[in-house]
Kinemage of the C-alpha trace (Angstrom):
@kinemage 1
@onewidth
@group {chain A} dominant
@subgroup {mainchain}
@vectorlist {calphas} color= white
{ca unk a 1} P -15.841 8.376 -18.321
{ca unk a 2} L -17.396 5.165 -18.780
{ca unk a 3} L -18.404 5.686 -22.332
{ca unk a 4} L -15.545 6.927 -23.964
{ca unk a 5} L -14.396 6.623 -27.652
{ca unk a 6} L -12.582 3.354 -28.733
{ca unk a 7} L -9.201 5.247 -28.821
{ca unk a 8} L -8.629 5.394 -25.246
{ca unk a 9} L -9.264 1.909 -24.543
{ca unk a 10} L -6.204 1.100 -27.454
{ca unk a 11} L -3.633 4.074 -26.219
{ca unk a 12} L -4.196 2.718 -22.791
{ca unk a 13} L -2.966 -0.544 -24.287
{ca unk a 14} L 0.493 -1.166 -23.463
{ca unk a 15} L 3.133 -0.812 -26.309
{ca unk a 16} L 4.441 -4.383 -27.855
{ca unk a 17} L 7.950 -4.803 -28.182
{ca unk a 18} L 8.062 -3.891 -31.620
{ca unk a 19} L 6.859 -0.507 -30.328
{ca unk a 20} L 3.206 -0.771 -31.643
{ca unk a 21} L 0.937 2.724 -30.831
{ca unk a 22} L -2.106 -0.010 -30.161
{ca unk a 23} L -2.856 -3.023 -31.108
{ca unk a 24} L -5.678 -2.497 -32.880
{ca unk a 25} L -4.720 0.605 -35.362
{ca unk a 26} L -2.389 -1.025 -38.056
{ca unk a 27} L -2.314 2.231 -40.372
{ca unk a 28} L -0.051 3.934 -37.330
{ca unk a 29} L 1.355 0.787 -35.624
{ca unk a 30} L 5.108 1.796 -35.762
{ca unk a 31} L 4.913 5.548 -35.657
{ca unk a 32} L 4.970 6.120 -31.987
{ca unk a 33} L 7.744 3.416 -31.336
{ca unk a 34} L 10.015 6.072 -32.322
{ca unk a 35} L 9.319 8.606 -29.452
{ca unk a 36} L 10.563 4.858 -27.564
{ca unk a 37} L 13.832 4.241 -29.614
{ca unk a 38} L 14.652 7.513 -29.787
{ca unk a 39} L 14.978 7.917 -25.810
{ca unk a 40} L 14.834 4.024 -24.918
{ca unk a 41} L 16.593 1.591 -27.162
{ca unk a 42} L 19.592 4.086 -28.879
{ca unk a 43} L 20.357 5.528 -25.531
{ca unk a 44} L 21.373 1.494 -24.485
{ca unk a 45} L 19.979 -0.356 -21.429
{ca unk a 46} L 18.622 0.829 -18.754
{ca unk a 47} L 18.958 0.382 -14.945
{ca unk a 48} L 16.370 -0.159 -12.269
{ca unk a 49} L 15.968 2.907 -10.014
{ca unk a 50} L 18.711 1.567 -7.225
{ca unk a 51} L 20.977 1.795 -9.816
{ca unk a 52} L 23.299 4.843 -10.306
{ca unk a 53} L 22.460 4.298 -14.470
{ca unk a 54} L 19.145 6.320 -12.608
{ca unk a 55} L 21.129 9.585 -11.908
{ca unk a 56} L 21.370 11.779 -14.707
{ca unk a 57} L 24.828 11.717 -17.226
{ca unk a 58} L 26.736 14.971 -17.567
{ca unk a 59} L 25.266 16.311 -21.074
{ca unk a 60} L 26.088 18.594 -23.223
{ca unk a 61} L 22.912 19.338 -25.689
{ca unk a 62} L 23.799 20.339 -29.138
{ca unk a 63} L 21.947 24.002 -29.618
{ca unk a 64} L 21.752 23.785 -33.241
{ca unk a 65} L 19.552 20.529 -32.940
{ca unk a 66} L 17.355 21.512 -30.305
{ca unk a 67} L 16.679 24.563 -31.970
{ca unk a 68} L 15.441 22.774 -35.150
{ca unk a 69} L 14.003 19.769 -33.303
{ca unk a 70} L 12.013 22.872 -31.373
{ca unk a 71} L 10.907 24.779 -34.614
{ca unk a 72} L 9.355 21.204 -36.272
{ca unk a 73} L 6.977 20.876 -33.306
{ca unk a 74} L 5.703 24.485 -33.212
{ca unk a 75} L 5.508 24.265 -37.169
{ca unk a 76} L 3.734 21.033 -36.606
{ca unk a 77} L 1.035 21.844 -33.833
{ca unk a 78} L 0.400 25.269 -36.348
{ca unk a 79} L -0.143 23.343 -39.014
{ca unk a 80} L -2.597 20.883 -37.341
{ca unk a 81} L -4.909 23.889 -35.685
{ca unk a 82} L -5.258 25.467 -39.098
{ca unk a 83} L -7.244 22.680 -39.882
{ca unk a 84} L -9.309 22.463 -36.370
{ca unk a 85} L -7.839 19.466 -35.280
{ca unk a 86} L -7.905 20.993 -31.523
{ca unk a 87} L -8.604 24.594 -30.336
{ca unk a 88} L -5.190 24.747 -28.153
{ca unk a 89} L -2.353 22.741 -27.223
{ca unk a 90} L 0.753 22.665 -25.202
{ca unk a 91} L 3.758 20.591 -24.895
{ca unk a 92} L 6.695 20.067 -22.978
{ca unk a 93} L 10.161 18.563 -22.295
{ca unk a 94} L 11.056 18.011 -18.614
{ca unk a 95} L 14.858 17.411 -18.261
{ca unk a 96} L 15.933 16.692 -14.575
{ca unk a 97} L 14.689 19.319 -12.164
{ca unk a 98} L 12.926 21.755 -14.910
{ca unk a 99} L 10.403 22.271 -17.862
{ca unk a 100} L 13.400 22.625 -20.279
{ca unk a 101} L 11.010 23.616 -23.026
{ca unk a 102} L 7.651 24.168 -24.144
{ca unk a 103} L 5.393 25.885 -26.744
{ca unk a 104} L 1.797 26.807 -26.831
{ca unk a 105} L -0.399 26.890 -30.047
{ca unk a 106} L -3.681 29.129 -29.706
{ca unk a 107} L -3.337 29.202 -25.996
{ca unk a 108} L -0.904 30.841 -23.286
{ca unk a 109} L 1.161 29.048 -21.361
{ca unk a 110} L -0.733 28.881 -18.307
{ca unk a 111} L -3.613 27.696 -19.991
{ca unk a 112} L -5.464 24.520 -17.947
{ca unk a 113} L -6.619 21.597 -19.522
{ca unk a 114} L -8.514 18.583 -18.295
{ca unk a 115} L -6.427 15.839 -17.737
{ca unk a 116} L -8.567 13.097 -18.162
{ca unk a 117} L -8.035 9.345 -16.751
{ca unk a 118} L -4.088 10.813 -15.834
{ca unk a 119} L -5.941 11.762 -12.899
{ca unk a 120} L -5.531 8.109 -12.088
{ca unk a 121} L -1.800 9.039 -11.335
{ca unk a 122} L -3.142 11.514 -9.031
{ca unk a 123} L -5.403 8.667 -7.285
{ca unk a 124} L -2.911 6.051 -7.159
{ca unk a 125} L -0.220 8.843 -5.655
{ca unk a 126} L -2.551 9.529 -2.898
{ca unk a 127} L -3.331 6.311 -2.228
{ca unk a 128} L 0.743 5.539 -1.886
{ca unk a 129} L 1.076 8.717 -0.003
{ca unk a 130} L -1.167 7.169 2.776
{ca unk a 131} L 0.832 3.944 2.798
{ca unk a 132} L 3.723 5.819 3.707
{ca unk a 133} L 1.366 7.105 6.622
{ca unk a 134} L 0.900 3.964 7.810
{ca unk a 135} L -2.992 4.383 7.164
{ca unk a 136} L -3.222 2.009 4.269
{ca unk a 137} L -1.537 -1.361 3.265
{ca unk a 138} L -1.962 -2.041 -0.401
{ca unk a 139} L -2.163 -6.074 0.143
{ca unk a 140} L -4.458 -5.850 2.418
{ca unk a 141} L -8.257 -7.182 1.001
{ca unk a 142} L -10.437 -4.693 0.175
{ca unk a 143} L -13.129 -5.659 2.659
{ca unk a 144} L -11.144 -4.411 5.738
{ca unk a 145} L -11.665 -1.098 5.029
{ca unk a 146} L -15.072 -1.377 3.362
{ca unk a 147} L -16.793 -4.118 4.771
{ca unk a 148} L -19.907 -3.936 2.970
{ca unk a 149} L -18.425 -3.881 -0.487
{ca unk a 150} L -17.657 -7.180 -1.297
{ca unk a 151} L -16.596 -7.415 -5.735
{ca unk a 152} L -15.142 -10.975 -5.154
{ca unk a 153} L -17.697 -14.150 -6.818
{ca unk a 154} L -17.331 -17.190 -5.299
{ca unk a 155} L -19.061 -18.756 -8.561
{ca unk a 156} L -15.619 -17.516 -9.653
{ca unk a 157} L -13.070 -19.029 -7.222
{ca unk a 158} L -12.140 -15.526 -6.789
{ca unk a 159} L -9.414 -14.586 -4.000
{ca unk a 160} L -10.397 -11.573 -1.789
{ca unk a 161} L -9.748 -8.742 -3.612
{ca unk a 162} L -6.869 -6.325 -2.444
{ca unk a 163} L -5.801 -2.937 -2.442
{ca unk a 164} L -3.189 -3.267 -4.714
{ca unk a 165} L -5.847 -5.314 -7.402
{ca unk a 166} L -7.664 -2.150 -7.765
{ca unk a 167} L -4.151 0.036 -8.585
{ca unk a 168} L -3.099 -2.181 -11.295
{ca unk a 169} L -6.465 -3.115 -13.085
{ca unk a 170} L -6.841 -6.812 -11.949
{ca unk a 171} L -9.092 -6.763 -9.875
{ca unk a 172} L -11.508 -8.220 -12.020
{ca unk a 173} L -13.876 -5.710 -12.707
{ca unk a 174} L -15.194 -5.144 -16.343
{ca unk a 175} L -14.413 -1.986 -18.164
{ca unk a 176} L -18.131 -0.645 -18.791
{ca unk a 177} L -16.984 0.317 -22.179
{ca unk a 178} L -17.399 -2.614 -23.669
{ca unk a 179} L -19.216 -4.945 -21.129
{ca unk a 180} L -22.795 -3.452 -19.679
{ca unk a 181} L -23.968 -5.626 -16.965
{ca unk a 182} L -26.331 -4.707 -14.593
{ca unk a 183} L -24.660 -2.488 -11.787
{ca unk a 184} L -25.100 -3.280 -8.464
{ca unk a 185} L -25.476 -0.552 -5.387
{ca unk a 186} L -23.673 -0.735 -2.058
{ca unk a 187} L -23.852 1.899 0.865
{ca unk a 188} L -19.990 1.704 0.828
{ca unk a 189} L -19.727 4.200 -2.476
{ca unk a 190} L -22.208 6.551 -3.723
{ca unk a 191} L -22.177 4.698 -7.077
{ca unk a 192} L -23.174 1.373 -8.602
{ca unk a 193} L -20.693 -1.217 -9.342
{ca unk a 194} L -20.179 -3.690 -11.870
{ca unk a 195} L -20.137 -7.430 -10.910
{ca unk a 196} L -16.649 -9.333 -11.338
{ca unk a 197} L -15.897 -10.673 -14.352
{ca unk a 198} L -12.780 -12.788 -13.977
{ca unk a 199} L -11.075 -13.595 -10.510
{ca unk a 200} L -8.933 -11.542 -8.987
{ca unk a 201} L -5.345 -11.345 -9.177
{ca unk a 202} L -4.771 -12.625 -12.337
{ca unk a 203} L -5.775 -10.680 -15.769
{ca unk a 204} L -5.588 -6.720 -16.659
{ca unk a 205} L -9.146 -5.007 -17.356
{ca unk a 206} L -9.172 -1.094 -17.624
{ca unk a 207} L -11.061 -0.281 -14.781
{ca unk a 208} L -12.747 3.393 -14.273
{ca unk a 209} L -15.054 1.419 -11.418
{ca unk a 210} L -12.084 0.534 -9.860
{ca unk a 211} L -10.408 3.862 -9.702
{ca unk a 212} L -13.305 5.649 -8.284
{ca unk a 213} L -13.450 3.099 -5.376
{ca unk a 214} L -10.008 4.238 -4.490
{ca unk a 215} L -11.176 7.456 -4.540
{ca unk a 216} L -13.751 7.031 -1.701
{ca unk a 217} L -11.002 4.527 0.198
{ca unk a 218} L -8.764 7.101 0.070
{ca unk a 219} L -11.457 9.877 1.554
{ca unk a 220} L -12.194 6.749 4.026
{ca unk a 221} L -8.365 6.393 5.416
{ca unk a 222} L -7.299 10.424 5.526
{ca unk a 223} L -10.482 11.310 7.298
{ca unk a 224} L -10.943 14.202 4.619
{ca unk a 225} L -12.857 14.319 1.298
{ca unk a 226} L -10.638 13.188 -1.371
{ca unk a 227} L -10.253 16.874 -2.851
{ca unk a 228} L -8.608 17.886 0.132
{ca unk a 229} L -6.074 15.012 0.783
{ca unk a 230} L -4.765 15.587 -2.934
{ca unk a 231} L -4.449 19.317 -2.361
{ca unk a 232} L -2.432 18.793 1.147
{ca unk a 233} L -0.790 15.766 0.282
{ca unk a 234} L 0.391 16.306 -3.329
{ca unk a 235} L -0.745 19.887 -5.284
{ca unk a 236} L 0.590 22.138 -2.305
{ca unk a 237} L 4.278 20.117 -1.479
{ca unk a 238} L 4.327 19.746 -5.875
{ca unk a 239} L 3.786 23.917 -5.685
{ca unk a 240} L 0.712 23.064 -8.126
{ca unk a 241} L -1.216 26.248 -7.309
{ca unk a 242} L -2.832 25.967 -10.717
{ca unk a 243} L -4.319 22.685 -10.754
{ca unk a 244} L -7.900 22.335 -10.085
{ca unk a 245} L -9.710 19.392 -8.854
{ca unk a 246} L -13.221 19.973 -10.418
{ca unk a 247} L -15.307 17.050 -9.904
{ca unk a 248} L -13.025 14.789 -8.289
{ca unk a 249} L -13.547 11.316 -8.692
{ca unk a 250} L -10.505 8.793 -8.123
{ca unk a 251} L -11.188 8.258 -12.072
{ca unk a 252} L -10.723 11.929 -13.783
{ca unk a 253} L -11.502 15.389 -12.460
{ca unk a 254} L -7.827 17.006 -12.005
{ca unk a 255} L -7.265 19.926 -14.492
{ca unk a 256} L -3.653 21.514 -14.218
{ca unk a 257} L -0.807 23.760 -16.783
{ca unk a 258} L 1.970 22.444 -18.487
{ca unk a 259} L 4.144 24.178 -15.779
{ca unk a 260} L 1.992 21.960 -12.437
{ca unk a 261} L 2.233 18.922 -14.369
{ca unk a 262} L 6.042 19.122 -15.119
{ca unk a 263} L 6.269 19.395 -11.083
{ca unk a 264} L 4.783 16.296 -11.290
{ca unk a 265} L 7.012 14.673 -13.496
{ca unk a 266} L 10.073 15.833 -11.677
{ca unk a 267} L 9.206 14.533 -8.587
{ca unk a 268} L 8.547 11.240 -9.927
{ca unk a 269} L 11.749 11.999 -12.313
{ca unk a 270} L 13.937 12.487 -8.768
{ca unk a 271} L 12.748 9.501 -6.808
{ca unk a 272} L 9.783 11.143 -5.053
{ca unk a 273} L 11.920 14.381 -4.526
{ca unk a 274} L 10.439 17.659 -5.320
{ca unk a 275} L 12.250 21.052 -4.525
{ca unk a 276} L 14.015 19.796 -1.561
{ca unk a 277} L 11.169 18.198 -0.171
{ca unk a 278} L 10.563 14.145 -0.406
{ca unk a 279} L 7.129 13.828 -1.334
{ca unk a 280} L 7.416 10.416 -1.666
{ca unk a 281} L 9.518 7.449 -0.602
{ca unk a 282} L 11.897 6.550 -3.344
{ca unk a 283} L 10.846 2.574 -2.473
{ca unk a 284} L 7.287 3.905 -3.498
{ca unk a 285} L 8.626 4.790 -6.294
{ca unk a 286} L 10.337 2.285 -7.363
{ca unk a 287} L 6.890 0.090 -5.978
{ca unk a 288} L 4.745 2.045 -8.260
{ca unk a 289} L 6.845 1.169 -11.886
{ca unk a 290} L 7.495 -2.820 -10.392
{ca unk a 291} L 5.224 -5.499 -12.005
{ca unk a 292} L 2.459 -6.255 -9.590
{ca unk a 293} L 1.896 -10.019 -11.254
{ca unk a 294} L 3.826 -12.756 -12.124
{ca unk a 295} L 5.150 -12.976 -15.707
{ca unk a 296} L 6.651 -15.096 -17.916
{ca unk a 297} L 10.576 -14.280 -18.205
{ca unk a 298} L 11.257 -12.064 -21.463
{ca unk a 299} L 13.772 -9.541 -22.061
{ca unk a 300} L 11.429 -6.801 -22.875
{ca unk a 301} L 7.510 -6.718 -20.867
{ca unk a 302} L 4.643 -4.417 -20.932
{ca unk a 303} L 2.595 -3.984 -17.661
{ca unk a 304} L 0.397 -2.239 -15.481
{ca unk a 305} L 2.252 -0.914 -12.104
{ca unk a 306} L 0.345 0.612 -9.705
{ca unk a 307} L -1.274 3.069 -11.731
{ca unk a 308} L 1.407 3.329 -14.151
{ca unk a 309} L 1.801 1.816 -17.519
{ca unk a 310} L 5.425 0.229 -17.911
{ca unk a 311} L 7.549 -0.839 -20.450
{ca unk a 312} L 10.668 -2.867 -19.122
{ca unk a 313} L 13.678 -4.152 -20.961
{ca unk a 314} L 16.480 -6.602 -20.308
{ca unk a 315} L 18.160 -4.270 -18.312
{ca unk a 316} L 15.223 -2.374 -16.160
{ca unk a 317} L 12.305 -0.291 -16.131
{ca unk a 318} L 12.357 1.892 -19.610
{ca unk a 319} L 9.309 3.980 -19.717
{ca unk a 320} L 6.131 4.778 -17.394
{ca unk a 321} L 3.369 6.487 -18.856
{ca unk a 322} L -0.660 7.707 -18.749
{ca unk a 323} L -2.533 9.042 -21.100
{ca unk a 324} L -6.098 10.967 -20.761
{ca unk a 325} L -8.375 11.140 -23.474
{ca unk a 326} L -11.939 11.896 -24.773
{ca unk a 327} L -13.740 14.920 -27.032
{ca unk a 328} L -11.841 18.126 -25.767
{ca unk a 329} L -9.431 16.018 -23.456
{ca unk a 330} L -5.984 15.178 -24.578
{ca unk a 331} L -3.428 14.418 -22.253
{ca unk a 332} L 0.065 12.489 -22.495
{ca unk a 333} L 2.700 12.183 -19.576
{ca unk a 334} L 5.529 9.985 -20.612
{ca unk a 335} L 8.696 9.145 -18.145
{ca unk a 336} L 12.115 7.857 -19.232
{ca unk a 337} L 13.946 7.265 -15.354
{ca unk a 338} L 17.095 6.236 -16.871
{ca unk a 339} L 17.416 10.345 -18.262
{ca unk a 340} L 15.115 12.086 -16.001
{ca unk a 341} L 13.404 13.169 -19.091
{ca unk a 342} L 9.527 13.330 -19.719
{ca unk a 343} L 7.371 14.588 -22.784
{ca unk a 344} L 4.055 15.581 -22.158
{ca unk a 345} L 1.041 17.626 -23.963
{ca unk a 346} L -2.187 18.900 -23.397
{ca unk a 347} L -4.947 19.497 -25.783
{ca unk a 348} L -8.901 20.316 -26.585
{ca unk a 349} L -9.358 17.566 -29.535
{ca unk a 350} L -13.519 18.231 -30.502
{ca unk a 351} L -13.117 14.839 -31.357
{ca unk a 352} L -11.133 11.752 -32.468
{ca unk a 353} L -10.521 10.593 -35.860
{ca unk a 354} L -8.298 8.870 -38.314
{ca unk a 355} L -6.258 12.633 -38.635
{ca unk a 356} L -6.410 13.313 -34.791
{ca unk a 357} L -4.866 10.213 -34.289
{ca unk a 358} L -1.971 10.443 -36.558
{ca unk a 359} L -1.945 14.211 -35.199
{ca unk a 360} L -1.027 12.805 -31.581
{ca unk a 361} L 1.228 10.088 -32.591
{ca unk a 362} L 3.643 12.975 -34.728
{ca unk a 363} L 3.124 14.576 -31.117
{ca unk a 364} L 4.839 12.344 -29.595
{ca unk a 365} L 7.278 11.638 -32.216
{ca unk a 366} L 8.282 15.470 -32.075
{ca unk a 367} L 8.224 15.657 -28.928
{ca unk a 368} L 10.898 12.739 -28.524
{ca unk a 369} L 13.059 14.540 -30.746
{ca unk a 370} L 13.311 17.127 -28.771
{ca unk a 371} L 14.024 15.601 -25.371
{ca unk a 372} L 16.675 13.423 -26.880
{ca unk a 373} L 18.492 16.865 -28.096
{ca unk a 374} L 18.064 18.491 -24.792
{ca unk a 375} L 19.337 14.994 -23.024
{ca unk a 376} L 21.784 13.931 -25.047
């Protein structure tokens, strides 16, 4: 996961207000603002999760629209495995408290995909799960729990680095994509780690690194390997009995069904709520989506929560999402609070180009379609 393609570095850039895909692919720079408008912007403002704009409205979906909306994705994902784009996909539409809809093309339903770098969510729900324990304090520096791992420079100025660096990518720590430095080994993790590149606290850097560190802090603080705390903590309470943790890393190694991850959605969906049980606090919640930084006033901002990407307008939180990506890996969870609504898909992509791309953007788009007719 530290050498993938080019793509997932730009999807994991957040959207600009003109509702760009990435920054960095013009051709298809306006296509997947529309799964946004669609859901975001048309549907008005939105509220921040103590509001009661966060409870669902009383709708009434139109059949006749969700049929067709329905039809044009399954048409769509045929179309785009006649010509080997990926061996099998799924996608969904959460609506409230269910998987409202979803189709399958050259799979079954309870097929299981790899998730990719959405296993982050996973990480960074674990990690919040054991500050509700009282085990872990998020602004606490790093160094209290692993003493000998010290990622801080002082040629930098850099403050200690804390918990919650490491959740929202500032911790300074290079993404190995594009930066190879010599890595460094430490008897706190059984892996090397980069050296800092910019101080802490103050600049976003995708950060595999710094996911996989909260993977062994979170092993460190439950007194269990990490497998085991996300089984008991989040897969058996989210009734996620097909999910597999192959691998596990804090980084990637969660593979789970369109049905598990739509458990995962509605819990996050319901304020931490999950079939009657609160997994997690709804102040966690809320503490997850909330800008971990300072930033300039503006009505509309794009950020990295804890774990989360956000998009925010005038009025509140809009969006969280995570995507999950390399050859045979693609994986999209998108949130919309305000309508308790999510899209997601999972696919087996062989590999990424200019077609794939535009594939997974109409994805979306579909996809957005869809949720809005079930939503209203």
């Amino acid at each position: 996961f530290t050498s993938f393609p080019h793509f997932h570095y730009r999807m994991n850039t957040p959207f600009s207000p003109k509702g760009h895909f990435c920054r960095n692919l013009p051709k298809i720079k306006n296509s997947l603002g529309l799964v946004l408008v669609l859901l975001a912007t048309v549907s008005g403002a939105c509220k921040t999760l103590d509001s009661d704009e966060f409870d669902a409205k009383t709708t009434t979906p139109n059949p006749e629209r969700v049929q067709a909306t329905q039809q044009s994705l399954e048409h769509f994902m045929e179309y785009w495995r006649a010509k080997g784009k990926f061996i099998g996909m799924t996608a969904g539409v959460v609506h409230e408290d269910r998987l409202v809809y979803y189709a399958a093309s050259g799979v079954t339903r309870d097929r299981t995909y790899h998730v990719g770098s959405i296993t982050k969510i996973f990480t960074a729900t674990a990690v919040m799960k054991l500050v509700q324990e009282g085990k872990l304090d998020i602004e606490s520096p790093l160094r209290q729990y692993m003493p000998g791992l010290q990622i801080e420079r002082a040629d930098l100025g850099s403050k200690p680095v804390l918990v919650r660096h490491l959740l929202s990518h500032t911790s300074g720590l290079p993404d190995l994509r594009y930066l190879h430095p010599v890595l460094e080994t430490t008897p706190e993790v059984p892996f090397r780690v980069p050296p800092q590149v910019v101080p802490a606290g103050i600049h976003y850097r995708y950060s595999n690194t710094g996911f996989m560190i909260l993977g062994e802090l979170v092993a460190r603080q439950a007194g269990m390997p990490l497998d085991q705390y996300v089984q008991r903590s989040i897969l058996d309470p989210l009734h996620m009995h097909d999910t597999r943790l192959m691998r596990l890393t804090g980084a990637s190694g969660v593979a789970t069904t369109i049905e598990d991850l739509s458990h995962f959605a509605i819990m996050f969906l319901n304020k931490g709520r999950y079939n009657g049980v609160q997994v997690l606090d709804p102040a966690i919640v809320k503490q997850m989506i909330s800008q971990p930084l300072y930033y300039p006033r503006a009505d509309f901002q794009e950020y990295c929560g804890l774990g989360w990407r956000v998009k925010k307008g005038p009025d509140g939180v809009v969006t969280f999402f995570h995507i999950g990506g390399a050859d045979y890996i693609s994986a999209w969870l998108q949130l919309f609070p305000r309508h308790r609504t999510a899209v997601i898909y999972l696919g087996d992509p062989p590999t990424y180009d200019d077609e794939t791309m535009s594939m997974l953007v109409g994805m979306q788009r579909k996809l957005g379609e869809i949720a809005t007719a079930h939503s209203g």
